[in-house]
N, C-alpha and C positions, 0 to 999 in steps of 0.2 A: 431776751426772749426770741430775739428775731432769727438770731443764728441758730438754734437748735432747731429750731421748725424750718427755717432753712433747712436743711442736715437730712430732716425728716422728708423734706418733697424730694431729696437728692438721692436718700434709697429705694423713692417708689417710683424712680425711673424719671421722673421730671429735669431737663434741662433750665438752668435759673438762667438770668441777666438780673445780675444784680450791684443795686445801688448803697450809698451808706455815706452820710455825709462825714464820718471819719474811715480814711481808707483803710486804715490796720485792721476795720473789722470784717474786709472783704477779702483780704490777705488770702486766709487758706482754702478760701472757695478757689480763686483764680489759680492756686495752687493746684488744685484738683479739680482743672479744666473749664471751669463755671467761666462766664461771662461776666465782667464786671466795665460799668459803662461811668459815665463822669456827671450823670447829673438825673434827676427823674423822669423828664422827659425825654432823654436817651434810654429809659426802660421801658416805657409809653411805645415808643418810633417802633420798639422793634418785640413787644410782647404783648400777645391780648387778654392776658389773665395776669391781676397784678394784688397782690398782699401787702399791706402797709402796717409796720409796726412802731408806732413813732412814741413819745411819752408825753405829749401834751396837744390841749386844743391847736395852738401857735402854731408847733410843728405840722401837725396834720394838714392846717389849711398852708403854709409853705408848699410843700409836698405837693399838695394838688394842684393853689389856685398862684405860686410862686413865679417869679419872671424864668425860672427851669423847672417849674411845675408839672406831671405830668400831662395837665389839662391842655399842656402848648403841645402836643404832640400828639394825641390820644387817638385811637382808631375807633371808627363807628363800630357797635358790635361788643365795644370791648368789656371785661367784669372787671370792675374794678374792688378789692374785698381791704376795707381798713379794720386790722385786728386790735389797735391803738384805743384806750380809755380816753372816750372826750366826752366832751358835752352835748347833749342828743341833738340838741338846736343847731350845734355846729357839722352834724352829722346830715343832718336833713338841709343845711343850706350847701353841704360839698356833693348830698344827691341831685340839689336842683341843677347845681354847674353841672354837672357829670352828663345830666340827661340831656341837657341842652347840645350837648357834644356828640348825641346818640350814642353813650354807653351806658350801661347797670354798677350804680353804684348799690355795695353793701356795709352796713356795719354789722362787725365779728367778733367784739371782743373775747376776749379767754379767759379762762378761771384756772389754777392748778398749780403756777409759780412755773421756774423752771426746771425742778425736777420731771413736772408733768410734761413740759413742752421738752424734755430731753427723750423720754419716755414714750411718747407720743400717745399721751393720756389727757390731753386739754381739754375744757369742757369749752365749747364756742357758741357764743350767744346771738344768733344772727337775724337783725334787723333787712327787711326791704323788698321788693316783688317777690311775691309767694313762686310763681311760676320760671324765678331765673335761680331758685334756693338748690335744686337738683344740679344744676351747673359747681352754684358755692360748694356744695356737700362732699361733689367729687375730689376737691382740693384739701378743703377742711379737713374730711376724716383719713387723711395723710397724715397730719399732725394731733388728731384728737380721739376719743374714743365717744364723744359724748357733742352732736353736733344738733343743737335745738333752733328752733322757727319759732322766731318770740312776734310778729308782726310787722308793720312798715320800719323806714326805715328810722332808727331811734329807737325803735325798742329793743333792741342789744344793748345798746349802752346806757338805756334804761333800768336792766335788769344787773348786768355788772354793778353800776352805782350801787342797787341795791345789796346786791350780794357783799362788796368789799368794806358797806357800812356795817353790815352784820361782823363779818370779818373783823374788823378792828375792834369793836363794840366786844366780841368774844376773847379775843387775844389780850385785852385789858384786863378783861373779867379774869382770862385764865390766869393773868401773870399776879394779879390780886391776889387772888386763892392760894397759890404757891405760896409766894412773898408772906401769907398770914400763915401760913400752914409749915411752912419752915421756921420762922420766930415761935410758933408754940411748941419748936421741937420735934418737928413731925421730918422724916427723912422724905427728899423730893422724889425720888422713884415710886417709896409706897407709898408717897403720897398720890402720883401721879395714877398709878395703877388704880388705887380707889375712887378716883376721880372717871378714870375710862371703864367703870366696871360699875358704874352710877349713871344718876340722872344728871349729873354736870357735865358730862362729858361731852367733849365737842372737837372739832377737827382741832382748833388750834393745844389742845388737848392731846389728845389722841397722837396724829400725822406731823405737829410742828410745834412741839412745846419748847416752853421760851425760857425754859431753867438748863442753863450750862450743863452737862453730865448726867441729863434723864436720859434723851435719845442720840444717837449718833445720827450723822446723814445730815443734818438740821443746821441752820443759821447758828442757831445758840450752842451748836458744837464747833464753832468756827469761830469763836470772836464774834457775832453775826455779822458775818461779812458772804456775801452772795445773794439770794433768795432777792424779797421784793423791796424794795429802799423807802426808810422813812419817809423820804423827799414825796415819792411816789405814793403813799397812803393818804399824806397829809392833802395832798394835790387830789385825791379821787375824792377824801372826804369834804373837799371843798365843794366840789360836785355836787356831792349828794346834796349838802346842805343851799347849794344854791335852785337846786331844785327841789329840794323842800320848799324856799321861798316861794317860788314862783306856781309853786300849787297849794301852799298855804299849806303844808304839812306837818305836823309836830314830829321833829326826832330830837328828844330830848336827849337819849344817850348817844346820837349821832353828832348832834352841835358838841356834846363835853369831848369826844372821841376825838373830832375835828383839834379841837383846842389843844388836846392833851399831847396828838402827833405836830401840832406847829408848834410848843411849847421843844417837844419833842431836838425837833429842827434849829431850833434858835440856840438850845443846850451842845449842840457837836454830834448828837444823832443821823445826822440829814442823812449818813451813805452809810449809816447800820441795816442792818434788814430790821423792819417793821415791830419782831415780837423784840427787840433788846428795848421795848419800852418794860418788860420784867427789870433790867439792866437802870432805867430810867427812875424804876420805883424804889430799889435798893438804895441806889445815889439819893435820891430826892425827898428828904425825909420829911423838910420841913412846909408841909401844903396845909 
């Protein structure tokens, strides 16, 4: 995710200094003049707008609160904007550091995959001072088309959690439907088509369905190999569901969801994208 939206602040005139704890993925930026530095706090020293795209809570607080964190180096003044799906608590504990240092932290997560963020079509969900969000905006809608003010900070990745429960919770359902809808003999294109031409119809439907030879473009025309990784659903649905607990929330189809993507994982799924749980239904007859 991070290299396209990368890519994206590099056509809208932005010079990057950029970091990546495996260097091959810095390779073509340095190639094409970018700044590439050795640790996060050598991007901190020498930039005062900075984007974090990491894949777990762990990482995120490395990244900031780490003995090469950028916190060891941070300039007063500075924005600091994590685009990364974590945990809102862990969000609001890297704003209190952040402030302490006199700079603006935000959470930004994204919605869209990476077609979206190649595209620069991202939706970003962004938590934190109402009054420093016009600063975020300017950077943001670089890489997105759709840049929203959900409230303090945690409620971006308050609303991602939400959104990528639904998301998975649909994606299961879509791959269902198929899956029953091909055993009774029904061809998956028309089947697809009536599906996006009805009231079932839904993005994972629609824009990323999960049956090999409906759509091209798609994970599931690839082997699903690309898009967002099992590894990575299973990890956000953990989320959701640990903040269900701690609000006393019922998500009954979010806990099976949860389950279904770590079952997912433990099966050789982990580095498929997401909808080959259609892939997962096929195989797995015996539930």
């Amino acid at each position: 995710m991070g290299n396209p939206m990368a890519k994206n602040l590099m056509k809208h005139g932005y010079p990057l200094i950029i970091y990546d704890v495996f260097p091959d993925a810095c390779k073509e930026f340095q190639e094409a003049g970018e700044q590439v530095v050795s640790s996060p706090a050598d991007v901190a020293e020498k930039a005062d707008r900075i984007i974090t795209m990491l894949p777990t809570s762990i990482n995120a607080v490395e990244a900031y609160s780490g003995a090469n964190g950028i916190l060891k180096k941070v300039k007063k003044g500075s924005l600091l904007i994590d685009s990364s799906t974590i945990d809102p608590s862990v969000s609001k504990e890297l704003a209190k550091e952040v402030e302490k240092m006199g700079a603006v932290f935000m959470d930004a997560p994204v919605s869209g995959g990476v077609g979206a963020a190649r595209s620069g079509n991202l939706t970003f969900m962004v938590g934190g001072v109402e009054e420093e969000f016009a600063a975020a905006q300017e950077l943001l809608g670089c890489m997105g088309s759709n840049v929203v003010y959900c409230g303090a900070v945690g409620t971006g990745q308050a609303a991602k959690i939400c959104n990528n429960m639904l998301l998975a919770i649909s994606m299961i359902g879509t791959a269902e439907a198929m899956n029953l809808g091909i055993r009774l003999g029904l061809d998956p294109k028309l089947l697809a088509k009536i599906l996006n031409m009805s009231s079932g119809r839904c993005w994972s439907s629609d824009t990323y369905n999960p049956v090999p030879g409906v759509m091209d473009g798609v994970p599931s025309a690839n082997n699903y190999q690309g898009g967002f990784g099992t590894t990575l659903m299973a990890k956000d649905l953990g989320l959701a569901q640990d903040s269900a607990t701690s609000t006393k929330s019922p998500i009954l189809l979010g806990s099976l969801a949860h389950q279904i993507y770590r079952i997912m994982c433990a099966k050789g799924y982990s580095t498929k994208d997401f909808s080959a749980v259609f892939q997962f239904l096929r195989e797995e007859e015996n539930f």
